[in-house]
C-alpha positions as CSV (number, residue, x, y, z in Angstrom):
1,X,128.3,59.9,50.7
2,X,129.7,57.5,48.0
3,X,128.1,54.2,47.5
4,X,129.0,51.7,45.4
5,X,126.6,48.8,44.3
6,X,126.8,45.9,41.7
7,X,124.1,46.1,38.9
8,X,122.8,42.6,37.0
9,X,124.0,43.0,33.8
10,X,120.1,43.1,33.2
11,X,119.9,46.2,34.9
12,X,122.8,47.7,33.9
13,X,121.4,47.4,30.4
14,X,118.0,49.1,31.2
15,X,119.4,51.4,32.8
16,X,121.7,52.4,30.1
17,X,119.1,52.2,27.9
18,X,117.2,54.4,30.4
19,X,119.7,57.4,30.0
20,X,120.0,57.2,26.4
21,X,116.5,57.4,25.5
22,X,115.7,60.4,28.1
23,X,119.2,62.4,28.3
24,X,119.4,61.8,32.0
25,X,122.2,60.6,34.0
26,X,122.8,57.3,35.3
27,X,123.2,59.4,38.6
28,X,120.0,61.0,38.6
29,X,118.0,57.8,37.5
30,X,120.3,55.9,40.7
31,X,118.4,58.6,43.1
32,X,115.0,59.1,42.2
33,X,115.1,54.4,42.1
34,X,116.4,54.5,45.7
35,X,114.4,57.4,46.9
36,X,111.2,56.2,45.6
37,X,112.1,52.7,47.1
38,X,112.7,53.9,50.1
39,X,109.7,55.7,50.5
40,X,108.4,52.4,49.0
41,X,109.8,50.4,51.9
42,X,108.9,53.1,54.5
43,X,105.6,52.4,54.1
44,X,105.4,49.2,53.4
45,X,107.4,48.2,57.2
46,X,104.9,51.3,58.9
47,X,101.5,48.6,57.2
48,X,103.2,45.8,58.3
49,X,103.7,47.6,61.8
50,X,100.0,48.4,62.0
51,X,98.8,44.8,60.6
52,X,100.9,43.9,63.6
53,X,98.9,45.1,65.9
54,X,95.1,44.8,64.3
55,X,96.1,41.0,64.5
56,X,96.9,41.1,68.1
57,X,94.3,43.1,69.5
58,X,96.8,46.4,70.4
59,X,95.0,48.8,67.5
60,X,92.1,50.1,68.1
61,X,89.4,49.8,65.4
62,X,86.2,51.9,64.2
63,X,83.0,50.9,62.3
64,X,82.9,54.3,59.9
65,X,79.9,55.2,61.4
66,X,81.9,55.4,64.5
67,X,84.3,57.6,63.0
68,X,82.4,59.8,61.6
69,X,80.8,60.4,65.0
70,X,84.1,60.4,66.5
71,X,85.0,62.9,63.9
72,X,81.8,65.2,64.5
73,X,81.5,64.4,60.1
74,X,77.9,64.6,60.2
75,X,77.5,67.6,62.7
């Protein structure tokens, strides 16, 4: 799927700087930014999720003690 976005020129500088210190491609430097971000952001909306709900009473909490009992850890 082809994307287009708009680059500060700040970015478009350390980027191009990027590529012609390492040989890569402004491609492959594009990816592994927005995969790693997105994994960034994946995680960072799943906290917030859970945060959520210790604040509200929904999640369900242990003492580790209690989950290494739960866990059968010291068996």
């Amino acid at each position: 799927m082809a994307t287009s976005i708009r680059l500060t020129p700040e970015d478009e500088k350390r980027l191009e700087s990027l590529v012609s210190r390492t040989g890569g491609t402004k491609d492959f430097y594009l990816r592994e930014i927005i995969e790693r971000g997105l994994e960034d952001l994946e995680d960072y909306f799943v906290a917030a999720d859970v945060l959520n709900r210790l604040r509200s009473g929904s999640e369900k909490t242990y003492t580790a003690s209690e989950a290494r009992k739960k866990l059968a850890l010291d068996d």
